[in-house]
N, C-alpha and C positions, 0 to 999 in steps of 0.2 A: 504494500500500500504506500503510495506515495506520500512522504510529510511535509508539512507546511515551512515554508520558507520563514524566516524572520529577519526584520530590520528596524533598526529605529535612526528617525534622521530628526535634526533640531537646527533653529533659526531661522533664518523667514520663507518666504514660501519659493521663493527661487533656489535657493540652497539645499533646501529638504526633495526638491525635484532630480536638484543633478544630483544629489547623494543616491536618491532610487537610483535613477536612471545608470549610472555609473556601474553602482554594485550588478547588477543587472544586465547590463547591454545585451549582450549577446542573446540572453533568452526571449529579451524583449524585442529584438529585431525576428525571430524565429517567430514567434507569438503572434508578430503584426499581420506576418506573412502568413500565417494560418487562417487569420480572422479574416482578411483580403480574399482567400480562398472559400472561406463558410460564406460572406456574403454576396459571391459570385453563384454558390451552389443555391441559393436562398432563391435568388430573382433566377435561376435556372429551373427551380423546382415549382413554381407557383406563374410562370412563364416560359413554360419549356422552346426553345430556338431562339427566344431572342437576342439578339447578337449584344451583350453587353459587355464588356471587360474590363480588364483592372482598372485602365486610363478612367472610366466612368465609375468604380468606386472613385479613387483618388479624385476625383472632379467632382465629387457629390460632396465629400470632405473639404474640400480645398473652396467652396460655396458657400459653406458655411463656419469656416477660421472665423469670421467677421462678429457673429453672434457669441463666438465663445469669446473671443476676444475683449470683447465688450460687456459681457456678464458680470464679470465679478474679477478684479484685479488681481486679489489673492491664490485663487484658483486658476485663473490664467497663467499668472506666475509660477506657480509648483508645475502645468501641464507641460509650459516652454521649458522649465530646466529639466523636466525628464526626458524632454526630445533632444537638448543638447546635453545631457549626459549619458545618454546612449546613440549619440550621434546619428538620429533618425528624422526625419524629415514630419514637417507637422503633420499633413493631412495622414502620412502613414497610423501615426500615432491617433490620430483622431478615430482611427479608424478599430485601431488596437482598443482604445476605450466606450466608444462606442456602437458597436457593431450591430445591437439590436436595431438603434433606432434608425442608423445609417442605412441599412439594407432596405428599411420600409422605404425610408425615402429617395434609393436607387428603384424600389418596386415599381413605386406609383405614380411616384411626382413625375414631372415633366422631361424634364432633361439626360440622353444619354445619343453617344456618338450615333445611333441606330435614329434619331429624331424623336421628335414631341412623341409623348406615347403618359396615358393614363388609365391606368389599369381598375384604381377603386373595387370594387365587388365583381366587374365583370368578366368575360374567361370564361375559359375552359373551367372542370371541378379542380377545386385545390385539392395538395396531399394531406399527411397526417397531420396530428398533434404535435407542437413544436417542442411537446417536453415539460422545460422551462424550470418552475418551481414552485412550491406550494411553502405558504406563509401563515401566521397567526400572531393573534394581539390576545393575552390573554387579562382582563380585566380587572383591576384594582382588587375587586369587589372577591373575586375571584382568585387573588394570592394573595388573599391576607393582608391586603394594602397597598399591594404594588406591582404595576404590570410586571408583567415578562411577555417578551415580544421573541419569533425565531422563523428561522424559514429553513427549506432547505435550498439549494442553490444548483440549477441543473443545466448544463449546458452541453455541447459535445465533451465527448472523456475525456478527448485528450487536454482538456483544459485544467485536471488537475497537474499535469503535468510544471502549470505556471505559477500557481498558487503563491501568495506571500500574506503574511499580515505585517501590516504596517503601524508603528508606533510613533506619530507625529510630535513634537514638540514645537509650536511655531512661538515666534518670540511674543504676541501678544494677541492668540485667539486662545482660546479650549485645547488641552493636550486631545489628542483623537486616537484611537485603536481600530486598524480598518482590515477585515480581509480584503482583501481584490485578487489579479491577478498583474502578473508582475509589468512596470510602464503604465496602468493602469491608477485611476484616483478613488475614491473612494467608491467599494462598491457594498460592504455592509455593512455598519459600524457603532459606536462608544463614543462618545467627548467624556470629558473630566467634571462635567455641568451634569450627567446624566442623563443625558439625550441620545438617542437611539436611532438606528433609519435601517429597515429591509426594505427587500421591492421581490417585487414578481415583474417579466416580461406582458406587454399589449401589445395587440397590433392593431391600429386603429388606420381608417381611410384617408386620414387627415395630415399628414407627416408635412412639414414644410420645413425653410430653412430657419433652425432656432438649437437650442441646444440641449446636448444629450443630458443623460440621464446623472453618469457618473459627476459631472459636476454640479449636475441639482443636487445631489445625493453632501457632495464634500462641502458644500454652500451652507446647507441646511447643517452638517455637523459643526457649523462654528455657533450653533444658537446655545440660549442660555434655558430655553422652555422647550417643549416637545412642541405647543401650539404655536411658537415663533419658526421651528424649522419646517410644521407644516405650510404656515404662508410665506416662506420660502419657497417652496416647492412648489407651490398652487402661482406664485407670482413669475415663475421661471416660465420664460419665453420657449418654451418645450418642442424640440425635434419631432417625438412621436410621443407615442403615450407608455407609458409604463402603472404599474401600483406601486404605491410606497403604505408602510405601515412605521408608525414613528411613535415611540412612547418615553416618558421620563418616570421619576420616583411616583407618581402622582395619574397623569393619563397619558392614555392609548386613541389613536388615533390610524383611521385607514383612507388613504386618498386615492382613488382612481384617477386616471389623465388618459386625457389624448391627448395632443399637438396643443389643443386649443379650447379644451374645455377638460374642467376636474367636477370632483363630488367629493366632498368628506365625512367620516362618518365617525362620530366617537363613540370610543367603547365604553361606555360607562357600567355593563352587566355581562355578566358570562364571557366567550369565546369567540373572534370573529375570525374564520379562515377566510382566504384567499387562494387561488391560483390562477388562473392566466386566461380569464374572460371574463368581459366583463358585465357587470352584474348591477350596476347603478341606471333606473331604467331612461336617467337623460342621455348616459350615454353609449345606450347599447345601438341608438342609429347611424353612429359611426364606427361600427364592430368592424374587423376586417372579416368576412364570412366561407372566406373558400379555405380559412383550415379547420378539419375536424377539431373540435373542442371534445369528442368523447372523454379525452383519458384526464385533461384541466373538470371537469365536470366532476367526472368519476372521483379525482384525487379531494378535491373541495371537500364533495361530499362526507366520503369515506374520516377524514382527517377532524371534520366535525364532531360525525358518528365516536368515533376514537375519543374524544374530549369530552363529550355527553356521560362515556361511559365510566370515565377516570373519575378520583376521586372530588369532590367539591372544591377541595382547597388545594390547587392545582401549584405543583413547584418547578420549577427548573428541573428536576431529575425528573419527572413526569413528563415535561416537555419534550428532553430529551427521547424519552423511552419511545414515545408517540412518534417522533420524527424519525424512529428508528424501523417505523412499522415496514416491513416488506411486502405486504398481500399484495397480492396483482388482480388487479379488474382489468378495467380499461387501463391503468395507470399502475402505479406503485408512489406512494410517497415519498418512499427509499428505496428508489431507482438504482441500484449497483449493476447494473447493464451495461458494463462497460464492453462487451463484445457486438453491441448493437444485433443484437436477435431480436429485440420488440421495435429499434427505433433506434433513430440519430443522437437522444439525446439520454445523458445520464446524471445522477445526484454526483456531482464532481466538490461539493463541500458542505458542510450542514451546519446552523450556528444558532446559539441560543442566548438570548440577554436579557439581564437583571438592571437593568438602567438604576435601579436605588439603591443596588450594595457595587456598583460600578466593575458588575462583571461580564464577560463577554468568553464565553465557550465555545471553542471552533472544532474539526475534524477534516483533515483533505476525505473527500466520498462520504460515503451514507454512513450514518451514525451506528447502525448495525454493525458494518467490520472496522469503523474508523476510531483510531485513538484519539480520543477528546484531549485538546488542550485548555484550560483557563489563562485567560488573562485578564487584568484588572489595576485598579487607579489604588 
């Protein structure tokens, strides 16, 4: 089983970039070049012959530098030192950290060397279920006073291969504890304020040029509140759509997104799962509809079911144990399919956090064969 990488970089957010980026290069330039290759196979499988290629990833990136650019200084600055500390070209990188949202927007939007082309719902039938991940907010009310929030994190296998958690020190935000993967910003994470941020994958109709996820994601962990990193998130000029789940000592919160429209939902009672369709009925008319949702459906479900059945006063090892379920329906919530017999995608890291006692427990793959790490403030 593959282990988790570890780093800690400190000082401001240009410095903490090329420290990633440096320690890293080499894997981080393999990495990019993978993800280059999934979101070629993405608009290949959901549009099979059309003539698209790297040049139109890189161009779909290189479109949208400007939005990230102008986002948020801090985060801008950590993204730029990781590209000059592993001596990679921006839009590459952009692409390394962004690859969900970018592929939507090589799908549908407008622009590729092949001419104007707008895909939205119509087509030929889409393929499968993209996988993805299944998440949860579990509610104050519900641990004894204090959420615990966790997902598992599912993408092609070979993605654990990249894995790192990252120990931030910047000279004057929030210390932060991030998995990702490596070149990559924040993609699941802890501040030192006790603020939280999962996500699950969307694919919505609406993808334009604005910015990805991962630095909504690193934006929202410099807050001091869980409801300040959610209007963070909800105010980000958004690529495509994603879920985020955000909780602190106190509340739990779930935001759906498209490009250009969110919903939020607080957890104030019991358990709220997520997986990877959407479920807010403002914005199920911008669903992307040609991929199967069976096994997102099925996992939701199932993962509930599992939480109903647990004990009242839900803990961290509970959570755990849940995230560790393997039954297969349609899905598996602890997807260890790393040989792709059911599907392209597999539970490649699992992680579970206590935002009030400032802990954050990871595992490279499914929490079944994976050795749990702890870390914490």
């Amino acid at each position: 089983m593959t282990e988790l990488r570890y780093i800690e970089v400190t000082g401001s957010p240009r410095a903490m970039g090329e420290a990633h980026g440096e320690a890293f290069r080499d894997a981080i330039r393999k990495f990019t070049e993978r993800r280059i290759e999934y979101c070629l196979g993405f608009v290949d499988k959901y549009d099979p012959g059309r003539p698209v290629g790297r040049v139109d990833v890189l161009r779909a990136a290189e479109q949208v530098l400007g939005a990230h650019r102008q986002y948020d200084d801090a985060v801008w600055q950590e993204f730029e030192g990781i590209a000059r500390g592993a001596d990679l070209g921006l839009p590459e990188l952009l692409v390394a950290n962004g690859l969900t949202d970018l592929r939507d927007l090589v799908l549908m939007a407008d622009g590729t060397s092949a001419g104007p082309r707008k895909l939205g719902n119509a087509g030929a039938p889409g393929g499968g279920d993209t996988g993805e991940c299944t998440s949860f907010a579990c509610s104050a009310e519900t641990c004894d006073g204090s959420p615990i929030i966790g997902q598992t994190w599912d993408m092609h296998p070979d993605a654990r291969e990249y894995l790192v958690v990252v120990r931030r020190r910047p000279n004057d935000t929030p210390e932060t504890l991030s998995l990702t993967t490596v070149g990559c910003l924040s993609l699941v994470g802890l501040n030192s304020e006790g603020v939280a941020v999962c996500n699950n994958n969307l694919v919505p109709t609406d993808p334009r040029p604005g910015v990805n996820y991962l630095f909504a994601i690193t934006r929202a962990l410099a807050s001091t509140t869980a409801l300040e990193a959610v209007r963070a998130i909800e105010e980000t000029p958004r690529l495509s759509g994603h879920n985020f789940v955000v909780g602190d000592a106190e509340d739990a919160f779930n935001v759906e997104t498209t490009a250009t429209a969110s919903a939020r939902t607080e957890v104030k009672r019991g358990v709220f799962v997520h997986a990877n369709h959407y479920t807010a009925p403002a914005l199920l008319p911008a669903a992307y509809e040609r991929i199967d949702m069976a096994g997102s459906r099925w996992r939701e479900a199932h993962l509930m079911e599992l939480f109903r059945d647990a004990p009242h006063l839900t803990t961290a090892d509970t959570c755990w144990k849940l995230l560790s379920d393997n039954t297969r329906g349609a899905g598996a919530v602890c997807n260890e399919d790393y040989d792709g017999v059911y599907g392209e995608s597999a539970t490649v890291a699992t992680a579970v956090i206590e935002p009030a006692k400032g802990r954050l427990v990871i595992c490279a793959g499914g929490a079944r064969l994976g050795r749990a790490h702890a870390f914490g403030f």
